[in-house]
N, C-alpha and C positions, 0 to 999 in steps of 0.2 A: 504494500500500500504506500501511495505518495506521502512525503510526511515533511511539510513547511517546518525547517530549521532554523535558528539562529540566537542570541546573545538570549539571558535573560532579559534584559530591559530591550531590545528587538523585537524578541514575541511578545513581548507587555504592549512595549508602544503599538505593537500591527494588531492587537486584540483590540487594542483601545480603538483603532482606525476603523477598524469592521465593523465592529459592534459583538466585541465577547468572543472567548475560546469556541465556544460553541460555533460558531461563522467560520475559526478557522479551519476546525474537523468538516465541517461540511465542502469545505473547497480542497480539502485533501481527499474528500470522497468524489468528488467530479474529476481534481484531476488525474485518480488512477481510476476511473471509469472511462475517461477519454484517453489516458496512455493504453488502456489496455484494447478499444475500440481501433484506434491507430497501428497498434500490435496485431491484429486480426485481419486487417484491413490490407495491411501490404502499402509499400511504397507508392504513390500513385504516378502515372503515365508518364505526366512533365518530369519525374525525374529520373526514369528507367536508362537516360541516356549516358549519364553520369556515372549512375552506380552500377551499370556496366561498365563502363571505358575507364575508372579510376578505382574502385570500389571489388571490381570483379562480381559483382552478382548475377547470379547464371540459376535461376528457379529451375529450369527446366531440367538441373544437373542432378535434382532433387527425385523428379520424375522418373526419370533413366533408374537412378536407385533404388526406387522402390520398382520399378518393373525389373528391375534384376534380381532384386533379392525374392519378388514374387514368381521369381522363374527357378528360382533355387526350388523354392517350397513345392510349387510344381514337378519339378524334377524329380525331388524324395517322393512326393505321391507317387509317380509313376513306376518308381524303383521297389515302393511296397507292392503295388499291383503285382509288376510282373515276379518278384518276390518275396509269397506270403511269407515265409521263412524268417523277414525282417521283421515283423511285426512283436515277435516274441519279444527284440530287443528296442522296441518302437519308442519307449520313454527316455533308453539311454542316447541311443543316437538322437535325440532333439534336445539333450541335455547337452551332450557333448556339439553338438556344433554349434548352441548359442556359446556356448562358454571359447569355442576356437576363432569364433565369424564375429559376435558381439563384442565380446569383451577384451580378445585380442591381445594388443602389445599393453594397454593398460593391468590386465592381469599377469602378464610378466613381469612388469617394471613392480606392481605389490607384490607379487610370491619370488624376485630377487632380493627386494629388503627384508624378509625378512627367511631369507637362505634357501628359498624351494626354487624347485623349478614345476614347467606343466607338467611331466613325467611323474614328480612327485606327487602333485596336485591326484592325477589319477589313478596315484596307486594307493590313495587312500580305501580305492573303493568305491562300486557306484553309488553305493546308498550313501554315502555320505557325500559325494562329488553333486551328486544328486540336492540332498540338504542345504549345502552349501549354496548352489546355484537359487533354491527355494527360498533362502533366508535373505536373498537381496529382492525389497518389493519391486522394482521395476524388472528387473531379470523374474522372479517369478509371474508375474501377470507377462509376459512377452512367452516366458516357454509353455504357459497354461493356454496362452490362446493359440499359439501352432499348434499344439497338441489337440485341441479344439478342433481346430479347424480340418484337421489332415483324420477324424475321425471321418468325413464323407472324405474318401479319397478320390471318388470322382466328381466333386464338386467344383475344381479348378481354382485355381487362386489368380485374384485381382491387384492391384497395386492398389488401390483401393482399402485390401486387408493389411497391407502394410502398413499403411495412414492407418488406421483408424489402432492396430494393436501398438503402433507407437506411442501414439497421444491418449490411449489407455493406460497402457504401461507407467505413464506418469501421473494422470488422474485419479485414476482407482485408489492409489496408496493414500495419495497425498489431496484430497477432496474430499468433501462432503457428500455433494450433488456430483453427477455425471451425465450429461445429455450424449449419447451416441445413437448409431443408425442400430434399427432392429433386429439385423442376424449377428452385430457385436454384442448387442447388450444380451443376446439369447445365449450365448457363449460365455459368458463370463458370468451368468447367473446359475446357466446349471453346471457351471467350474466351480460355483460360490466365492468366488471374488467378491461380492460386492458386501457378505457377510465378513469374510474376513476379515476385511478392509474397514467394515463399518459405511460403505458409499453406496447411497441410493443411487440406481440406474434409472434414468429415463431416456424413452427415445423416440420424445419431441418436445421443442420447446413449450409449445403451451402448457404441460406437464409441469413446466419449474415454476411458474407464478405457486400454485398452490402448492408445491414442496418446499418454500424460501423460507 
C-alpha cells in the first residue's frame, strides 16, 4: 500500500492542510488503487516506442514462454499416453522437473551455501525431495496445478494454463480473495488449495462485491 512519508512536523503540517490524518489515509488508499490500476493496465501506446528502443520491452517474449513451456507440459502428456508405465512414477517426475526447469540455478547457488549439491538434494529421497518442493507455497500450488491438469491427458495444454497457474501460484498463498477463470479455480478446489491457503476462489468479478 502507498504510504505519504515525511518529518514529524511535515505530516502535522500536511494533516493540518487536508483536513486531518484521516484525508491523508484516504489519499494513500487512491493512490495505491490507481498504482495498482496502472500496474494492470500496461504501458500505454504513446510510449511503447521508447521502452522498446531504450528500455528493451519485448511483451510478446512473454508469450513465446508461456507457449513453450505449454509445449513442454504437452509433450509429458503425450509421453504418458504412449507410456502408461510412467504414470506409476507421475508425481515424481513433475516434482523433479519443476525443481530442475523452475527453480534452476537459484537452487544451486542455496544448496552451494550451505554444502549440497542437486545430487545430494535427490538423494535424500523422493518423499522428502517431494516435501520439500510442497513446503515452498508458490512451488506447491504450481506443481499441484500440473498435476491437475495433466490428470485429463488428453485435454491439451494452452498458454493460457501457464498465465493463469503462474499468477495463482502467487495469489493463493499470499491472498484473501482470488478471482480466476472456471476450469483454474475447479483445479485448485478439488487440489484444496484454496483450504489450505485459507483463499476464497471466485471466478467472476461480480462474485467479489459481496465476498469484500
Amino acid at each position: 500500500m502507498a504510504k505519504i512519508r515525511g518529518s514529524v512536523s511535515s505530516m502535522e503540517a500536511l494533516a493540518t492542510k487536508l483536513g486531518g490524518i484521516d484525508k491523508i489515509k484516504e489519499l494513500e488508499l487512491q493512490f495505491t488503487a490507481e498504482a495498482e490500476f496502472e500496474m494492470l493496465r500496461g504501458p500505454h501506446d504513446s510510449m511503447m516506442h521508447e521502452l522498446r528502443d531504450n528500455y528493451g520491452y519485448a511483451p510478446e517474449e512473454a508469450e513465446k514462454i508461456a507457449r513453450q513451456r505449454a509445449a513442454q507440459e504437452e509433450e509429458l502428456a503425450q509421453r504418458l499416453i504412449a507410456d502408461p508405465s510412467l504414470k506409476k512414477k507421475f508425481d515424481n517426475i513433475v516434482t523433479a522437473r519443476y525443481i530442475i526447469r523452475e527453480m534452476g540455478n537459484a537452487l544451486l547457488l542455496t544448496l552451494t551455501k550451505v554444502g549440497m549439491t542437486i545430487d545430494d538434494l535427490f538423494a535424500q529421497g523422493t518423499d522428502d525431495v517431494t516435501k520439500f518442493v510442497h513446503a515452498i507455497p508458490t512451488a506447491d500450488v504450481l506443481v499441484t496445478f500440473t498435476k491437475a491438469n495433466l490428470k485429463n491427458l488428453h485435454r491439451g495444454w494452452k498458454k493460457n494454463d501457464i498465465h493463469d497457474m503462474d499468477a495463482l501460484a502467487v495469489a493463493i498463498p499470499y491472498c484473501d480473495i482470488v478471482v480466476t477463470e472456471k476450469h483454474a479455480r475447479a483445479q485448485m478446489i478439488n487440489a484444496g488449495m484454496d483450504k489450505k491457503y485459507g483463499a476464497k476462489l471466485l471466478r467472476n468479478i461480480e462474485d467479489l462485491l459481496g465476498a469484500i
